[in-house]
N, C-alpha and C positions, 0 to 999 in steps of 0.2 A: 674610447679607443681611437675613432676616427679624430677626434681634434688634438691629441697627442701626436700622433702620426705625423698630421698635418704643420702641427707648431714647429714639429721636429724639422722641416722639410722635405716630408713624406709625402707619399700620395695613396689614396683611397680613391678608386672609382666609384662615381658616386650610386652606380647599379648596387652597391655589394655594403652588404649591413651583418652587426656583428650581434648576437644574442648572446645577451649577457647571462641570463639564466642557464642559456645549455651549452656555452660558450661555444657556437658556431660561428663560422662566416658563410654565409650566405650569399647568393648572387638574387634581386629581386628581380628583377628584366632582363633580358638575352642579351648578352655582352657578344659583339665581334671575337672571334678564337683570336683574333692578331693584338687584342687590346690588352693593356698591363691592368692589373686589377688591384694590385694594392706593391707598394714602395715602401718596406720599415725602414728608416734609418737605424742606424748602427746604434745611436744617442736612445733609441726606446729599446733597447734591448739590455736586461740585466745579467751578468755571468754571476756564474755559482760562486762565484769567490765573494762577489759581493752583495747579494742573498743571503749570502753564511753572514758574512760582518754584520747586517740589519738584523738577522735573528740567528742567532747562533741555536738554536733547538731546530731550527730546522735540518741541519745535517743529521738527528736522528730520524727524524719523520722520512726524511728522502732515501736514506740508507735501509729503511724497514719496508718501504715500500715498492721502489722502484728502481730502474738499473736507469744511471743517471748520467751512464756514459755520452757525449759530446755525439750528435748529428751532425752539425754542419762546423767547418773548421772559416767561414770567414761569415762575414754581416751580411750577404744576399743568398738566402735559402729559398731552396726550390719548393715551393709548397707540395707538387706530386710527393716530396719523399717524406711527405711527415706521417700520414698513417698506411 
């Protein structure tokens, strides 16, 4: 994830690691509260529209599962409001 980010012209503080198993992010060392800890660019993010075009079965799995209505309306989300 971190070298995707980064190819994208993202940033990743290098304190903060992503566990692929439990899909966290993680902070390893005491990060400054004024310091940015992770930048996605807009280019690593996928919309449902085009999700659906790579696998079209997946709009039943997500419609059985989950309410899939839209969080964030532009490319820089506040991490506070994801859970």
């Amino acid at each position: 994830m971190r070298d995707e980010i980064i190819l994208n012209e993202g940033f990743v503080h290098p304190n903060l690691d992503f566990s692929y198993s439990s899909r966290d992010l993680i902070v390893n060392e005491k990060v400054c509260k004024d310091k940015i800890l992770i930048k996605i660019p807009s280019t690593s993010f996928i919309t449902k529209k085009e999700a659906l075009s790579m696998c079209p079965s997946l709009k039943y799995i997500l419609e059985s599962t989950i309410d899939i209505s839209p969080i964030y309306t532009t490319s820089v989300a506040d991490l506070g409001k994801v859970l």
